[in-house]
C-alpha positions as CSV (number, residue, x, y, z in Angstrom):
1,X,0.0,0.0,0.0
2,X,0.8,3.4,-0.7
3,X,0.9,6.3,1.8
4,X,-1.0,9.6,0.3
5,X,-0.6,13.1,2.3
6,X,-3.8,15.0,2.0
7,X,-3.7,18.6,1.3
8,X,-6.7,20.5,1.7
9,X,-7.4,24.4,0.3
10,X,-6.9,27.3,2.5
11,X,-10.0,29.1,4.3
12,X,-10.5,31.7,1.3
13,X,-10.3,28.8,-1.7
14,X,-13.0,26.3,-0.2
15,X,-14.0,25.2,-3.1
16,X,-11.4,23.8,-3.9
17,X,-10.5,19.6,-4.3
18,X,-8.0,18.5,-1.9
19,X,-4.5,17.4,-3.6
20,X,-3.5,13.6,-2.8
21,X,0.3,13.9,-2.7
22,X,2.2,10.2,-3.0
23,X,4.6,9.3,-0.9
24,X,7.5,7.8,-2.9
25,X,10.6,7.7,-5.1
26,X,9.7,10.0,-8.5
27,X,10.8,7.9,-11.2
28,X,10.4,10.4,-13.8
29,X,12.0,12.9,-11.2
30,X,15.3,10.9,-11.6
31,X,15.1,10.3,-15.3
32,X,13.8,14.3,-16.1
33,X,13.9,16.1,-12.9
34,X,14.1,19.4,-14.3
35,X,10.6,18.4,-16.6
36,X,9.1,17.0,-13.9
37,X,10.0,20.2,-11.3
38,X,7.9,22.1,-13.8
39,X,5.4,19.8,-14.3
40,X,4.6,19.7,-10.9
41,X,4.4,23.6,-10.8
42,X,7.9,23.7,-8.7
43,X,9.0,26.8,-10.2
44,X,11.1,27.8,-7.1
45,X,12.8,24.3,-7.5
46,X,12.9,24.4,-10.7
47,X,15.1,27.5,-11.2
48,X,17.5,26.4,-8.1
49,X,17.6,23.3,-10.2
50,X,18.3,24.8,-13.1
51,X,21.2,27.2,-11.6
52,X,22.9,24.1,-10.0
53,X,22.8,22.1,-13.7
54,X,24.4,25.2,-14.7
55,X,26.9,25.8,-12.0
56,X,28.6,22.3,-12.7
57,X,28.4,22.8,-15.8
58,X,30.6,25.4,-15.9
59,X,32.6,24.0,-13.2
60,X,33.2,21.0,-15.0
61,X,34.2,23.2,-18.3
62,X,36.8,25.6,-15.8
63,X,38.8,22.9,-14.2
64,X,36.7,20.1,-12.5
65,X,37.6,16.7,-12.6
66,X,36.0,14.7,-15.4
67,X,34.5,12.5,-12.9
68,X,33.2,14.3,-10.2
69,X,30.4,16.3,-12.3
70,X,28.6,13.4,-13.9
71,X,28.2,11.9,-10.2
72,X,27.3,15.2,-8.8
73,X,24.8,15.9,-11.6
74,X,23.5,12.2,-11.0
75,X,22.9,12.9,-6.9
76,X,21.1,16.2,-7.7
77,X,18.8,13.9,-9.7
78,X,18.8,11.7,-7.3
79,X,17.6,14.0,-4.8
80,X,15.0,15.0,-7.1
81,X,13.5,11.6,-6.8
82,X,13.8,10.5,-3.4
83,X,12.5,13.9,-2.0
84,X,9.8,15.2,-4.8
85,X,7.0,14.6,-2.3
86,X,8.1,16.6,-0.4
87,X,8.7,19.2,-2.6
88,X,5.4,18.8,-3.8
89,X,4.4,19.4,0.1
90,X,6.4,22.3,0.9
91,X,5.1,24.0,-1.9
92,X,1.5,23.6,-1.6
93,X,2.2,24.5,2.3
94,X,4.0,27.7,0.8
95,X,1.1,28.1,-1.0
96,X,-1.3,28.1,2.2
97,X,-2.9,24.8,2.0
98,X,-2.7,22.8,5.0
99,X,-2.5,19.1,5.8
100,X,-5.2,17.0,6.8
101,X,-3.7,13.5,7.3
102,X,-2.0,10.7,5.7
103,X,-4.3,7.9,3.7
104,X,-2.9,4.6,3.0
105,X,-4.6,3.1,0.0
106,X,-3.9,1.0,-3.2
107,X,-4.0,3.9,-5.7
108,X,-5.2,7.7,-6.0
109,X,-9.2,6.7,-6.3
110,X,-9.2,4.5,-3.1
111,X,-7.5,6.9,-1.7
112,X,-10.3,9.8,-2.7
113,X,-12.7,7.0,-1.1
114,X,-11.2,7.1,2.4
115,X,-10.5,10.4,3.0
116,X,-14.1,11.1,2.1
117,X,-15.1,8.3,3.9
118,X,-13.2,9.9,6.8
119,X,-14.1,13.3,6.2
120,X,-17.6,12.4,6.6
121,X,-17.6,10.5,9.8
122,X,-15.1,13.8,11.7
123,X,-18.2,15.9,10.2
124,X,-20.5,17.7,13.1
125,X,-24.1,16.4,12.4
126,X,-26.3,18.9,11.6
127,X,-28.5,20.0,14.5
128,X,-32.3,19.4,14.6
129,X,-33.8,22.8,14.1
130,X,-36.0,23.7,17.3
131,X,-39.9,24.8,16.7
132,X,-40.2,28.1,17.1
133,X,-42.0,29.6,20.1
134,X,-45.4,29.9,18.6
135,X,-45.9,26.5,17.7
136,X,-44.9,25.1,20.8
137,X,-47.7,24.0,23.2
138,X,-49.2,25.5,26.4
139,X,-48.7,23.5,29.1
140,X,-49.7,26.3,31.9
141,X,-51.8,24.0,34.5
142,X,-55.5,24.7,34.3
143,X,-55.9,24.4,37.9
144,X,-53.9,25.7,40.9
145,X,-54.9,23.5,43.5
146,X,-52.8,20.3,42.5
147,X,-48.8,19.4,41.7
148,X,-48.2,19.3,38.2
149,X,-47.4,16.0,37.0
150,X,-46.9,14.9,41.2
151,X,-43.4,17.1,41.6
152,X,-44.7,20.3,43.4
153,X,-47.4,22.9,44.2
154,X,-47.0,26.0,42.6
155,X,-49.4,28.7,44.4
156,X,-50.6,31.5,42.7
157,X,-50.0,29.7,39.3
158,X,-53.2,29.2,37.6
């Protein structure tokens, strides 16, 4: 099973769908990370990517061992795919969403299923709406000289 972080909108965007992040290594996010930075809408990432690919490039042309770029290029890919959940997280956080829980579930639709299932069962029931004061019956005593219902005397009440 897969583990899915649930994001929902912020207080201003509620109509908004919550986002069901995967936990999980990014293949594409090793194989293209910079394509799959922008897919994902990491634009922030996606430039720091981008000026890192750059910067060993350049070192690599100015004097860096032949060997040491290619490695270092394939760890910042790396990273890219081990940690593009959270990425993904920080910048729907940095975006003011907020976290509602974890889901573990087989794939994306079963995982839709439980957090609604879940969603729905935290939900406050809806209050029963009271009668208003006109409809409600009068149930002043029609005589004083008894207790009401055997509890006590009221005098005066009639």
């Amino acid at each position: 099973m897969a583990s899915y972080v649930v994001m929902e909108p912020p207080g201003d965007r509620p109509s908004a769908d919550p986002v069901f992040v995967r936990d999980g290594f990014a293949w594409l996010g090793l194989i293209l990370p910079l394509v799959w930075l922008l897919w994902h809408r990491l634009w922030i990432e996606a430039l720091l990517f981008l000026a890192v690919s750059l910067g060993l490039g350049v070192w690599a042309e100015y004097g860096a061992g032949a060997a040491i770029v290619p490695v270092l290029s394939l760890l910042l890919a790396l990273f890219v795919g081990l940690e593009g959940a959270a990425l993904r997280l920080f910048a729907w956080r940095r975006r003011g969403w907020n976290e509602w829980g974890v889901v573990e579930a087989e794939s994306r639709e079963d995982a839709e299923t439980r957090y609604v299932a879940e969603a729905m069962r935290d939900a406050p029931s809806p209050q029963p709406a009271l009668a208003p004061a006109s409809m409600t019956p009068n149930r002043t005593a029609t005589s004083g000289d008894g207790p009401a219902l055997g509890l006590f005397d009221y005098p005066g009440r009639g």
